[in-house]
N, C-alpha and C positions, 0 to 999 in steps of 0.2 A: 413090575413097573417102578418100585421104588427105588428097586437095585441099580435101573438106568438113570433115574432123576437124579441119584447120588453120585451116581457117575461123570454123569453129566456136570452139576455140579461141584465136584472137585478137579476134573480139566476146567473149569471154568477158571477157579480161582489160582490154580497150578499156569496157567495162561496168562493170566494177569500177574501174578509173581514173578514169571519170568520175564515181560515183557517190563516191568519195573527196574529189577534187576539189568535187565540191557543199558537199560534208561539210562542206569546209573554209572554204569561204565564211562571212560573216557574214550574222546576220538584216539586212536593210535595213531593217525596220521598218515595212515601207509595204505594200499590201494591191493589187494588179493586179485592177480591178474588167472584165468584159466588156464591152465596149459603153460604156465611160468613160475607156479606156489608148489610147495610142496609142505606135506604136516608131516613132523617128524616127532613119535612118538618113545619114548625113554620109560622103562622102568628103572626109578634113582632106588631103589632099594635092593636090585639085584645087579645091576649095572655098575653103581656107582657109589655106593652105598656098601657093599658087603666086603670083606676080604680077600675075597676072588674077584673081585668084580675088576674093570676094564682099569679103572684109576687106581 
């Protein structure tokens, strides 16, 4: 039981860390449409960053 209460307890505070951190972000002004956004993810250290890389 103790194992869950700590558990418990550290999503708790891990929840509230994050939801602070959002807090603290700015608006970006910009509207994420479904079906119109796409996330395009970059590894800059092998990509772009290395001697063979794209750049």
């Amino acid at each position: 039981m103790k194992t869950i209460a700590k558990t418990v307890s550290a999503v708790a505070l891990l929840t509230t860390a994050i939801s602070t951190a959002l807090a603290a972000l700015p608006d970006p002004g910009m509207q994420v449409e479904n079906g119109r956004t796409a996330l395009v993810v970059t590894d800059p250290q092998n990509d772009f960053l290395s001697p063979k890389g794209v750049t």
